[in-house]
C-alpha positions, 0 to 999 in steps of 0.5 A, spaced: 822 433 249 821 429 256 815 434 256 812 433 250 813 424 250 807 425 257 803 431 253 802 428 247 798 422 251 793 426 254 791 430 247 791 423 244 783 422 244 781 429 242 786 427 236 781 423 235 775 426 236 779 431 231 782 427 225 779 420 226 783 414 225 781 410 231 785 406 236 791 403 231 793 411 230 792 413 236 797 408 238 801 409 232 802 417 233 805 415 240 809 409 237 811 412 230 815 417 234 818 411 238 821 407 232 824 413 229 827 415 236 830 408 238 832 406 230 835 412 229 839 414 235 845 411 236 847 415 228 845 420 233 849 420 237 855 417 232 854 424 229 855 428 235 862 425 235 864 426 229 861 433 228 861 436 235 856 434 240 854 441 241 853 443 233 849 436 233 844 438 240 843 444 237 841 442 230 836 435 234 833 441 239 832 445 233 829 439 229 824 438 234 822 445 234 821 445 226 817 438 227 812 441 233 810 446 228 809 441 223 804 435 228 799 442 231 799 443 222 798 436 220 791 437 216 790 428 217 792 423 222 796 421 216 799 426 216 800 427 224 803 420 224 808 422 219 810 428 223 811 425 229 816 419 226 820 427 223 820 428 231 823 422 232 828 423 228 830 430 231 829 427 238 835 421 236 840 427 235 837 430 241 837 425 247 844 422 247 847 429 245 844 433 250 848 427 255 855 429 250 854 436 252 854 434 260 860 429 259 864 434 255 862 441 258 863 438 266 870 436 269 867 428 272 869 432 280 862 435 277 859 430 272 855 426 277 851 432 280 850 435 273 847 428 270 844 429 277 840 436 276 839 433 268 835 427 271 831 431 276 829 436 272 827 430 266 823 428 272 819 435 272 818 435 266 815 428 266 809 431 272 808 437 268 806 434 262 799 431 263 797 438 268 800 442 263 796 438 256 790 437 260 790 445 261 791 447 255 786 443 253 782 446 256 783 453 254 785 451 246 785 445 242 789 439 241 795 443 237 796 447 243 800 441 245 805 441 240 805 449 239 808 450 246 814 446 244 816 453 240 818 458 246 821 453 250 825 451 243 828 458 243 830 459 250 834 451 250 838 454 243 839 461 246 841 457 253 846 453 247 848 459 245 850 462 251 852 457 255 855 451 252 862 452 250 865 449 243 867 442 245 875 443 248 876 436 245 880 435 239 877 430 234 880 426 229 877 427 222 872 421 221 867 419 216 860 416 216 859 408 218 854 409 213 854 401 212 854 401 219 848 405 220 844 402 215 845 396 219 844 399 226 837 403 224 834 397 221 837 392 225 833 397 231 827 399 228 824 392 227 826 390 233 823 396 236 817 394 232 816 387 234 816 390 241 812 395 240 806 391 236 808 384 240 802 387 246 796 387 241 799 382 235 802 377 240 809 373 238 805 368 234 804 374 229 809 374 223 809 381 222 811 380 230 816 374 230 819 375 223 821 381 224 822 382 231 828 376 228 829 380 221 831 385 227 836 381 231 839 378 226 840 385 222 844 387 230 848 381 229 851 383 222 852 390 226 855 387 231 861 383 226 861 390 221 863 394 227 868 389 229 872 389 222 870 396 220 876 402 220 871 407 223 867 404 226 861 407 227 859 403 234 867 402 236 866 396 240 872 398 245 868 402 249 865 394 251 871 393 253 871 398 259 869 394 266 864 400 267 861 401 261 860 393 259 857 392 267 853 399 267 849 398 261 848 390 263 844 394 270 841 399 265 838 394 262 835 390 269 834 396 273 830 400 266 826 393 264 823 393 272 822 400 271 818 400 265 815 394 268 811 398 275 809 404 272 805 400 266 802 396 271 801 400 277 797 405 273 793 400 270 791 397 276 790 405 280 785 406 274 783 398 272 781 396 279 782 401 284 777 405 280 782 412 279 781 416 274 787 418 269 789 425 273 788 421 279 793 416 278 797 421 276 797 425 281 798 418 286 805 417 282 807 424 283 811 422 290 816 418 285 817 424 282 818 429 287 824 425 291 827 424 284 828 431 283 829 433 290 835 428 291 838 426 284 842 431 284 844 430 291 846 423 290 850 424 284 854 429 287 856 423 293 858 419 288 862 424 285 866 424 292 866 417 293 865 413 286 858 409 284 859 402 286 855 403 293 851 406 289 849 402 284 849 396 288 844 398 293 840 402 290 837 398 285 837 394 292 833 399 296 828 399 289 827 393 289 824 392 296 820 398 295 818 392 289 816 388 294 812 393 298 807 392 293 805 385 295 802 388 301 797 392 296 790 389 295 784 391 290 781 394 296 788 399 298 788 405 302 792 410 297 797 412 304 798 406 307 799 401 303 801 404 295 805 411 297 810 408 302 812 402 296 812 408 291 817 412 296 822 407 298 822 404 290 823 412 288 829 413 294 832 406 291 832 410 283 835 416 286 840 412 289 842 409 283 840 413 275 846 419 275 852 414 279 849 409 274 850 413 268 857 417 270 860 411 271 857 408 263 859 414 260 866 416 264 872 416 260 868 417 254 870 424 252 870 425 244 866 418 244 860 420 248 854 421 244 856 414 241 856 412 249 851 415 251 846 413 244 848 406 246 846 407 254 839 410 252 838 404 246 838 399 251 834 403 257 828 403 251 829 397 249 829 394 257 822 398 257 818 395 251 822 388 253 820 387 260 813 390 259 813 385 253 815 380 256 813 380 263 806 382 260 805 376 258 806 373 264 802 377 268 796 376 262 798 368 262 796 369 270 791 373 271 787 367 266 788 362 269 788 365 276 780 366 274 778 361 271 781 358 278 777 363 282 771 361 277 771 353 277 764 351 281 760 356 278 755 355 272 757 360 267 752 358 261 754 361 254 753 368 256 759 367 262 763 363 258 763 370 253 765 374 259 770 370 261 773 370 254 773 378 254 775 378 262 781 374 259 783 380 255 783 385 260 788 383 266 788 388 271 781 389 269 774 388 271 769 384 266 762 388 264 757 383 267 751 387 265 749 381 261 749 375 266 745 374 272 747 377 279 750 371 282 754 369 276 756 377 275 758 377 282 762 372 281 765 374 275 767 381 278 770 378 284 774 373 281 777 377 276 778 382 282 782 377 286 786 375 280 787 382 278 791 383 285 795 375 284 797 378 278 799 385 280 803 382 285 807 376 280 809 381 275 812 386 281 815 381 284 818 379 277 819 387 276 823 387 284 828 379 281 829 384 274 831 391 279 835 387 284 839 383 280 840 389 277 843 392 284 847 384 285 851 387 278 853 394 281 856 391 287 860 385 283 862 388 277 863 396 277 870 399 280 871 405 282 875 410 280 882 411 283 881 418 285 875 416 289 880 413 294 883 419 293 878 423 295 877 418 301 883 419 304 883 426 303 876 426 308 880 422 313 885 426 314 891 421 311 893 427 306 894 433 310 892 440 307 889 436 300 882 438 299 881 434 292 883 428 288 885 433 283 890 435 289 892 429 291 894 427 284 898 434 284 900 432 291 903 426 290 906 428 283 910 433 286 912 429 293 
């Protein structure tokens, strides 16, 4: 499922040349699978509870194989769309059960490495996405992107065959919140809406505030169903565990400044540094690969020696690689200035995305597809907020940061249009062909100067967001008693014990 989110992107404009339907269905074969996903998955992962989290995975995984086939048959872009909203849903049973499994399967000595190892490979997945797709592109046509979705379904449901046992926790006999989930989903669904349509419409819109409000209030009638219910499908006693309350308000800090770079990083490589869109890929392809290669490392350290340092220093560490984006002009050299910021921001986020999520979906068994549906809700909803919100102010920026660069030139009618259409694209270079060379040249440097001003601003949000984030870690998360366990054991204050579960054992016996 992580390969086909970056997959599909690359195939978008051959679907187009294909089906037609322009710019609004382009984005809403990306979007339609969006809204089906973040309305739908904490049902989800309330279904992974109540019938198994490994039955529901398997079903999710199925699902989505069922749908790939559906999206490369789509016979209109209609008909594409739709598809892609059924793959939503296939991947809201998916995602936070493929978590479910981990937390049921691996005793929490293990989890944070696994988690580790469950991150480091969505990591490959999100590289191989866009050689994978540009490759079959190149050899077939649009629907291959989808087809191959087929055999690496097969093998995930013979590996869940294999591999993953029944799950060995009792569960009580439930029924569907049924109210509850009608609430949840709507409530979500025009909340995702609002986000995902606020950047071309704008808050002033009503489709966008009306229903980004119908939204909030929906999840507030949600909330006061959940705390009356007698099954409740979201049980509000998982907010009252220090770590999972604490862990999903630094989600939401750390998720929000994440969705934040990788938007405007690859629009400023492509927009002003003039990289084409395989060579920003590629120019980002350093964050990835120290995800990968130390994920699984740290969450195995903070298995031994708990998350809080963990989740306070790494958002820390990401946000100064933040910071070293200040250092980047419009004229940068790629391994100077950009790859030494990606670095220490990828360093930061290794440090920080398996503890975070062990420590949220800790002592959750028989409830973490519900855990971990709530932790992958806010994680996308910070993405389409911060990117939302910190859009808007670094478009607010750039527009006045030009018109500042512009004042004292005579722009004339022709430049007054250009400016308007400049203030449309920030991060962004005007087309000038229509305007005298001094003028044109003005208007380019200008919107280059404010370009690089409002990179800078919306980063530096983006570090505030990350390393506030990091400050959350280290005041509000606790670690768990056999991590000082675990300590003693290294230093030699128990004698002959070689794990907390020894310790625990130890001391029972003494």
């Amino acid at each position: 499922m992580l390969l086909d989110g970056t997959i599909v992107n690359v195939a978008l404009a051959p679907i187009q040349r294909s089906l037609g339907g322009g710019l609004a269905a382009q984005q809403w074969i990306v979007n339609g699978y969006l809204l089906t996903l973040g309305s739908l998955i904490l049902l989800g992962g309330s279904l992974g509870d109540i019938y198994g989290e490994r039955r529901v995975f398997a079903i999710g995984v199925g699902g989505f194989g069922v749908t790939s086939v559906a999206c490369a048959l789509a016979p209109s872009i209609g008909v594409l769309v739709a598809t892609r909203a059924l793959q939503g849903c296939a991947g809201a049973l998916l995602v936070p059960s493929s978590l479910a499994v981990i937390v049921n399967t691996f005793s929490e000595q293990e989890r944070g490495a696994a988690i580790g190892s469950w991150t480091a490979w969505g990591a490959i997945a999100g590289i191989l996405g866009p050689l994978v797709g540009g490759e079959l592109l190149a050899l077939s046509d649009w629907r291959a992107v989808f087809i191959v979705n087929v055999p690496l379904v097969l093998v995930c449901l013979g590996l869940i065959v294999i591999a993953i046992p029944p799950s060995a926790v009792p569960r009580k006999a439930r029924r569907i919140d049924f109210l509850g989930a009608g609430l949840a989903a709507s409530g979500l669904a025009c909340t995702v809406f609002a986000l995902i349509e606020q950047p071309r419409l704008g808050f002033g819109d009503p489709a966008v505030s009306a229903t980004l409000i119908g939204g909030l209030l929906l999840l507030v009638a949600f909330v006061a169903r959940e705390a009356t219910a007698r099954e409740p499908m979201l049980p509000l006693r998982l907010f009252r565990r220090r770590n999972f309350s604490a862990g999903n308000v630094e989600t939401f800090a750390v998720y929000a400044g994440l969705g934040v770079l990788f938007l405007f990083l690859v629009l400023f490589l492509q927009q002003i540094g003039g990289y084409t869109p395989l060579q920003s890929g590629f120019a980002t392809l350093p964050m990835t690969l120290v995800m990968f290669l130390l994920s699984r490392r740290f969450g195995m350290l903070a298995d031994r020696y708990g998350p809080r340092l963990f989740m306070g220093l790494g958002p820390l560490v990401a946000a100064a690689g933040l910071l070293l984006f200040q250092r980047v002009g419009h004229d940068f050299a790629y391994v100077t200035e950009v790859l030494p910021a990606e670095l220490v921001f990828a360093l930061g986020l290794s440090l920080t995305v398996a503890p975070l999520t062990a420590a949220v979906l800790a002592g959750s068994e028989g409830e973490a597809g519900i855990a971990s549906a709530v932790n992958n809700a806010v994680a996308r909803v910070a993405g389409l907020l911060g990117t939302a919100g910190v859009g808007a102010v670094v478009a607010a920026v750039f527009g006045t940061s030009l018109e500042a660069h512009l004042r004292g030139v005579h722009l004339g009618a022709a430049g007054r249009a250009v400016l308007v259409e400049a203030k449309r694209l920030p991060l962004g270079l005007p087309q000038t062909s229509s305007l005298p060379h001094a003028t044109a040249e003005a208007m380019r440097a200008g919107a280059e100067a404010a370009s690089v001003h409002a990179f800078h601003v919306g980063l530096g949000v983006a570090a505030a967001l990350v390393a506030a984030g990091g400050v959350l870690g280290l005041a509000f998360i606790r670690n768990p008693a056999r991590d000082v366990l675990a300590k003693e054991c290294a230093g030699g204050q128990l004698v002959g014990v070689s794990s907390p579960e020894q310790a625990r054992h130890g001391l029972a016996g003494a």
